[in-house]
C-alpha positions as CSV (number, residue, x, y, z in Angstrom):
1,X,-11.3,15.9,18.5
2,X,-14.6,16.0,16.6
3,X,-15.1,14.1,13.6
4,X,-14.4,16.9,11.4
5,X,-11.6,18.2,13.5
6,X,-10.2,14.9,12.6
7,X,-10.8,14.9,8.9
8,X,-9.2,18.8,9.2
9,X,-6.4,17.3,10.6
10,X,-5.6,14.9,7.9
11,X,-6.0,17.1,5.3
12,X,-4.0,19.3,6.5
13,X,-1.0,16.0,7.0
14,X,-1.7,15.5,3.4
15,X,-1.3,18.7,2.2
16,X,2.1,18.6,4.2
17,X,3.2,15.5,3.6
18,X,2.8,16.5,-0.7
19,X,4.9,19.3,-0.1
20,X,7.6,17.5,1.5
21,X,7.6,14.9,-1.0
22,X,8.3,17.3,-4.1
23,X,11.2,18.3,-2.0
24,X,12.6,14.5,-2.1
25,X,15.6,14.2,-4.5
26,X,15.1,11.4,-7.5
27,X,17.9,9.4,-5.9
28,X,16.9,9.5,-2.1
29,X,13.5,7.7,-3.6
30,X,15.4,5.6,-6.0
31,X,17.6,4.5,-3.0
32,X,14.3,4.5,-0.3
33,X,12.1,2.4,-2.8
34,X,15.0,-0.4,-3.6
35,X,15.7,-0.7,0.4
36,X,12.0,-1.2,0.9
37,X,11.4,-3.9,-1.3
38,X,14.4,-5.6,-0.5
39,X,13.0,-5.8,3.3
40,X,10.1,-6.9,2.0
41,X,11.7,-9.3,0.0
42,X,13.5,-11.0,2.5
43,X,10.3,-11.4,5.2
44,X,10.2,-14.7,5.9
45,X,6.0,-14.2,5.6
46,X,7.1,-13.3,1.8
47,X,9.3,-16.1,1.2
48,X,6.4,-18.3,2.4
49,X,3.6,-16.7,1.0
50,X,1.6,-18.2,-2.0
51,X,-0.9,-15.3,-2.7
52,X,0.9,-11.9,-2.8
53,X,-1.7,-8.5,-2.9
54,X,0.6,-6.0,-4.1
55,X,-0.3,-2.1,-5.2
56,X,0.2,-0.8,-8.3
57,X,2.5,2.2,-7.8
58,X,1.6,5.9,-9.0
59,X,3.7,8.1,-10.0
60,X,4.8,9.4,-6.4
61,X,4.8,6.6,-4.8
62,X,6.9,3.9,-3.8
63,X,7.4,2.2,-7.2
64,X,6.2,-1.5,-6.9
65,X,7.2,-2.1,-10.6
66,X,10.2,-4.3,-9.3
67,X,8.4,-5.9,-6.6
68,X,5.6,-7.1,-8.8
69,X,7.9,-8.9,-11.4
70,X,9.5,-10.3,-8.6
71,X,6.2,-11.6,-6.9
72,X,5.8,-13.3,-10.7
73,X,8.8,-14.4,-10.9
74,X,9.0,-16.4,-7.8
75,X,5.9,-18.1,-9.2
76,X,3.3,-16.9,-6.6
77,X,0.2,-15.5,-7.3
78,X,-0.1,-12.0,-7.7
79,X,-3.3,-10.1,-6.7
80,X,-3.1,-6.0,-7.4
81,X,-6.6,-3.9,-6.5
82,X,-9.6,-3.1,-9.2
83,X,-11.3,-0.1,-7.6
84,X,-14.8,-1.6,-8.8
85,X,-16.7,1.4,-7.8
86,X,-16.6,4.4,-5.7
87,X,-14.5,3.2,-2.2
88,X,-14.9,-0.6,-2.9
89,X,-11.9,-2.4,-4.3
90,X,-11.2,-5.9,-5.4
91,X,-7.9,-8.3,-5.7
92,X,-7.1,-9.4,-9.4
93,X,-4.7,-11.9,-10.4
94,X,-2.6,-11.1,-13.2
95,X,-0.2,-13.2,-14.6
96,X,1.6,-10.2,-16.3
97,X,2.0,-6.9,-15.7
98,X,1.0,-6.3,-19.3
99,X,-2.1,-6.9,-18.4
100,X,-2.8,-3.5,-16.6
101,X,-5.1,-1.1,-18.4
102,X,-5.7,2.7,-17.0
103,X,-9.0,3.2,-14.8
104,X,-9.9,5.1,-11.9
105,X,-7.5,8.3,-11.2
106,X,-5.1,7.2,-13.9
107,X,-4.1,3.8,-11.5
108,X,-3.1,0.9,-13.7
109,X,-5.3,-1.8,-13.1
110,X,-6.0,-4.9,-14.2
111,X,-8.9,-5.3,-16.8
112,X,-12.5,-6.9,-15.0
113,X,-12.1,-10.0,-16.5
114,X,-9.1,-10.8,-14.7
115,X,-9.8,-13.8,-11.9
116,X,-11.1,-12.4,-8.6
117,X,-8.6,-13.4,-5.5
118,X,-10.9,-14.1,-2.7
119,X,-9.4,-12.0,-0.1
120,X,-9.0,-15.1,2.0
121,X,-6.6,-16.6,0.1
122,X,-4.1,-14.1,1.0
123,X,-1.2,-14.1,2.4
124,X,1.1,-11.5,2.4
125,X,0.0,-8.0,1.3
126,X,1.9,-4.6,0.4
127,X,-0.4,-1.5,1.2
128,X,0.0,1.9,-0.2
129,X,-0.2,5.3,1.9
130,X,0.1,9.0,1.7
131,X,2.1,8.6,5.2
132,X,1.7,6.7,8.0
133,X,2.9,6.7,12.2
134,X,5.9,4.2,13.0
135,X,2.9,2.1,15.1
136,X,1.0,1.7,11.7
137,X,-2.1,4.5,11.8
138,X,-2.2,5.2,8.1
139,X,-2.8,8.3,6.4
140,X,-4.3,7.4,2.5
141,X,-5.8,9.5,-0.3
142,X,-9.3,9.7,1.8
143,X,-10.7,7.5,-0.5
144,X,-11.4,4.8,1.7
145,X,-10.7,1.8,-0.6
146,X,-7.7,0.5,1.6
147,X,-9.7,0.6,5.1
148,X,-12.8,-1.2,4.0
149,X,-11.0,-3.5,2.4
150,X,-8.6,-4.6,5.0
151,X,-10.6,-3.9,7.7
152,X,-12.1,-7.8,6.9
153,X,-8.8,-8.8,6.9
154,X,-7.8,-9.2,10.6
155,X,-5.4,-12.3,9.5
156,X,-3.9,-11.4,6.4
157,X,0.0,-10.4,7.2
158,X,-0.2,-7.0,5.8
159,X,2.7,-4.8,5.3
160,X,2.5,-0.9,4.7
161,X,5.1,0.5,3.3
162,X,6.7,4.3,4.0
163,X,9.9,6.3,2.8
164,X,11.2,7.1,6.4
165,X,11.3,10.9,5.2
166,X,7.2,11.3,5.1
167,X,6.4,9.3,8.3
168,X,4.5,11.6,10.9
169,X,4.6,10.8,14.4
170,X,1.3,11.0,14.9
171,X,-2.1,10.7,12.5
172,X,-5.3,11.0,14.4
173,X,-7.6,8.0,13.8
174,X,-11.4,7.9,12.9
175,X,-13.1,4.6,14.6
176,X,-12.9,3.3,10.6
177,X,-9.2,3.6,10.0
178,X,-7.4,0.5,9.8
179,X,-3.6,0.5,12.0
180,X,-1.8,-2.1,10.2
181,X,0.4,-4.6,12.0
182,X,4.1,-3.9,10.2
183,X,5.3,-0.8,8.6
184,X,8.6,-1.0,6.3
185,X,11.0,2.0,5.6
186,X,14.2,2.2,4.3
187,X,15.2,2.6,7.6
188,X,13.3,0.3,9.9
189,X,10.8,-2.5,10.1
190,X,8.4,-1.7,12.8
191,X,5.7,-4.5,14.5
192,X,3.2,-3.8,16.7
């Protein structure tokens, strides 16, 4: 495939994988999102983690709400992105969730005078997609924020996270695109 045979290709996934997901009753996300973060929850790599990067959930996605308080209140340090400009993101500590403010596409982030996490210092990170394959190819917004981002991350134990209903079995891959070593579902932890 060609470069824009490729980008064709996941636009049209997207496009898909939206429709399906309006078709997704409240309670089978209710139920998907609650099984997810209790996996997560109960990784050892969480349990032993002091530096959590965790997304801040939109309104379709897998709502990290719960998992955030959580991170806080097993008194870890919790690191959620600042999208600083266009496709370049940062990790902010907050102490509270209060402290997220609107900014880019409606995402609550924290404010830019939270302390910058070195992306070093984590240890355990939750990652957001549109969909993703079983073997961890992820499909995001096209945004690019997540790839650049992790892709200087080789050693960070990263974690994307699926409802089992929108996973494709196969996303084709620009040489960019991050594949990320563990993918969580309600139904199935899967390591490459």
């Amino acid at each position: 495939m060609t470069t824009e045979e490729i980008r064709q290709e996941k636009k049209r996934i997207r496009r898909q994988v939206f429709e399906k997901e309006k078709e997704l009753t409240a309670l089978y996300k209710e139920n998907a999102d609650k099984e997810i973060r209790r996996r997560i929850l109960e990784m050892p790599q969480y349990r032993d983690a002091e530096t959590v990067f965790c997304f801040v959930s939109m309104k379709n996605e897998i709502q990290t709400r719960p998992l955030l308080e959580k991170v806080l209140a097993d008194g870890k340090k919790l690191a959620v992105p600042l999208c600083v400009e266009k496709g370049i993101m940062q990790a902010r500590q907050i102490s509270s969730l209060s402290e997220l403010e609107e900014g880019f596409y409606g995402i609550l982030e924290p404010g830019k005078d939270t302390p910058l996490v070195p992306p070093e210092s984590i240890d355990f990170a939750v990652v957001p997609c549109v969909s993703c394959t079983r073997e961890g190819v992820r499909l995001g917004h096209g945004g690019g924020y997540y790839d650049r981002y992790f892709a200087s991350l080789p050693n960070v134990f990263s974690v994307l996270v699926c409802r089992d209903a929108l996973i494709q079995e196969e996303i084709p891959c620009e040489h960019f695109d991050v594949r990320f070593p563990v993918v969580v579902s309600e139904e199935f932890i899967g390591e490459k």
